[in-house]
C-alpha positions as CSV (number, residue, x, y, z in Angstrom):
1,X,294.9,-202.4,-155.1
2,X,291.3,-202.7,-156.2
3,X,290.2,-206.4,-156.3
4,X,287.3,-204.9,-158.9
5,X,288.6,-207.2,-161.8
6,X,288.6,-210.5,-159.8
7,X,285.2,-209.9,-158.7
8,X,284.2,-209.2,-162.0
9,X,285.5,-212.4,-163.4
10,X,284.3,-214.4,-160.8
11,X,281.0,-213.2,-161.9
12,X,281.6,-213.8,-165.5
13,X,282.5,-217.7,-164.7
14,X,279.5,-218.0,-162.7
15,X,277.1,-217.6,-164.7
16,X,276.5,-220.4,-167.7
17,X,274.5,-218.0,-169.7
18,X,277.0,-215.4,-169.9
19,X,279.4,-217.9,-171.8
20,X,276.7,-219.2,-174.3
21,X,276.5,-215.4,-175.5
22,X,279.7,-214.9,-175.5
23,X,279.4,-211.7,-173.3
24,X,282.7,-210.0,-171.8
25,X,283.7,-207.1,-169.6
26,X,286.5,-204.7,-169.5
27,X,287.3,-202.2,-166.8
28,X,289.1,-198.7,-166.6
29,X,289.1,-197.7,-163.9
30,X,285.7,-197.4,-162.1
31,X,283.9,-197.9,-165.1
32,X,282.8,-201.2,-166.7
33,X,282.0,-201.5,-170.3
34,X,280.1,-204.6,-171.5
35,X,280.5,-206.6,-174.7
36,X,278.2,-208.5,-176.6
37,X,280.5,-209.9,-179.4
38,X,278.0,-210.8,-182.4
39,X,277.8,-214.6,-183.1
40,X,275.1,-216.2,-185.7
41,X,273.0,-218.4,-182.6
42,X,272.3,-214.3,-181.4
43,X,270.3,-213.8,-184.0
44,X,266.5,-213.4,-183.5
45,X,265.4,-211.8,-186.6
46,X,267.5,-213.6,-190.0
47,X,265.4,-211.3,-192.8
48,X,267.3,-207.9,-191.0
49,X,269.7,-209.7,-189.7
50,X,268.8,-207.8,-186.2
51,X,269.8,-209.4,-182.1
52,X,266.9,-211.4,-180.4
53,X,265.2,-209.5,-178.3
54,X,265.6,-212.0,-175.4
55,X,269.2,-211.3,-176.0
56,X,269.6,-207.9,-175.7
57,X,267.3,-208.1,-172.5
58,X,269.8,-210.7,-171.0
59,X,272.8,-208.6,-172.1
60,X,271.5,-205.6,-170.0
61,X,270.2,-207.1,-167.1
62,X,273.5,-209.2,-166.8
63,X,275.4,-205.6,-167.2
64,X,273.4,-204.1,-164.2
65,X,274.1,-207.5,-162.3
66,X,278.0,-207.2,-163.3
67,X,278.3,-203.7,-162.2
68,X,277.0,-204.8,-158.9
69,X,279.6,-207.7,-158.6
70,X,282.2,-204.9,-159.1
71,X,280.8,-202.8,-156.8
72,X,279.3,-204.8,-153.9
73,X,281.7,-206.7,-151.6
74,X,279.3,-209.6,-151.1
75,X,280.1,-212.8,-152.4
76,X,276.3,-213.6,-153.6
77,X,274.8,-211.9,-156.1
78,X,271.9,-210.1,-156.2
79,X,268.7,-210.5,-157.2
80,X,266.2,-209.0,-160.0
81,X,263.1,-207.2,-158.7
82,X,261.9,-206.1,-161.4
83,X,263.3,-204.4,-165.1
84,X,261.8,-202.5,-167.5
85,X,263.4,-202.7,-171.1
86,X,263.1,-200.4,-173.9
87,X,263.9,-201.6,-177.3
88,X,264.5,-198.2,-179.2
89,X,266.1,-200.0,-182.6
90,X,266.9,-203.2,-184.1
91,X,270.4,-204.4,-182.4
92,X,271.8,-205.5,-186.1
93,X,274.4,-208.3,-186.2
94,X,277.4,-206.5,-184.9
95,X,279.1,-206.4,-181.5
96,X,277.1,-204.7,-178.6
97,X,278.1,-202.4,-175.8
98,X,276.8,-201.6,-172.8
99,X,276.8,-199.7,-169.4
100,X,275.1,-199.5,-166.1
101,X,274.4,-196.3,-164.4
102,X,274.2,-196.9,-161.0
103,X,271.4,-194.6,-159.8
104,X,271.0,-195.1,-156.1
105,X,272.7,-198.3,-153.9
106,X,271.1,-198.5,-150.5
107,X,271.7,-200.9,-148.1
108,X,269.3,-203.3,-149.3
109,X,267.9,-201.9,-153.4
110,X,269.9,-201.0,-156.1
111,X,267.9,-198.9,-158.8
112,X,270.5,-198.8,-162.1
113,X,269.9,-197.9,-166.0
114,X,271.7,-199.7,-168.5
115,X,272.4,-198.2,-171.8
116,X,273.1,-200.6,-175.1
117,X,274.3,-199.2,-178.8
118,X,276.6,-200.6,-181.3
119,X,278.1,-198.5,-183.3
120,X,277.6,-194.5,-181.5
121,X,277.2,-194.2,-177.5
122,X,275.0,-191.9,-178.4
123,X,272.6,-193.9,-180.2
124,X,271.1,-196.5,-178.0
125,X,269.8,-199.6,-179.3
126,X,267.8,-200.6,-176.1
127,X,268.0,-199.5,-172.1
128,X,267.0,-200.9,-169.0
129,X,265.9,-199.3,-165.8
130,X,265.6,-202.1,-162.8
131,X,265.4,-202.6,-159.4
132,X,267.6,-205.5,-157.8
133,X,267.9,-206.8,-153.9
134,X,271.4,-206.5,-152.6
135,X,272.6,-209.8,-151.2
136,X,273.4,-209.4,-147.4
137,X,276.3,-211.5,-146.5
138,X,275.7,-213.6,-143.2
């Protein structure tokens, strides 16, 4: 049996900002969908009501870095290199989704792509492609 969910969790706890937004994970399988429940403190812009941009940037790199926990053995996480977001629409006050694509794991780089929409897959409200160091265990 997989110990994917525990490692997942255990990432979730760890991380204080992931419990001030609220953000969750399920699993099926081998794939990991995240979830950005909407909650008033998220919001950057009141006249649309639309995300903060800050927040939807956290929410993806925090996807790539869970997707890693459930993937990578090691007990520490990794760590961001560099990310390059692209806000394609305003993220309106609804819950969020997202998933990492992870596009190559080497020993020590991961390069991954995270998609984010709300209410189609298939209309992305922002994406991130990063770069993050793989933490070698000791």
């Amino acid at each position: 049996m997989s110990d994917a969910p525990q490692r997942l969790e255990a990432f979730l706890q760890r991380v204080p900002y992931i419990r001030f937004l609220g953000m969750r994970a399920e699993l099926a399988g081998d794939e990991m969908t995240a979830v950005l429940p909407f909650s008033e403190h998220l919001v950057g812009n009141v006249m649309l009501p639309a995300l903060h941009g800050g927040v939807l940037g956290a929410f993806l790199e925090t996807t790539a870095l869970a997707q890693l926990a459930v993937t990578q053995k090691s007990s520490r996480l990794p760590k961001t290199i560099d990310v390059t977001i692209e806000y394609l629409r305003p993220g309106r006050a609804m819950t969020t989704y997202a998933r990492a694509d992870l596009r190559k794991v080497g020993r020590r780089i991961a390069n991954i792509h995270v998609e984010a929409w709300q209410e189609a897959r298939a209309h992305p409200v922002a994406a991130l492609r990063g770069h993050f160091l793989l933490a070698q265990d000791d």
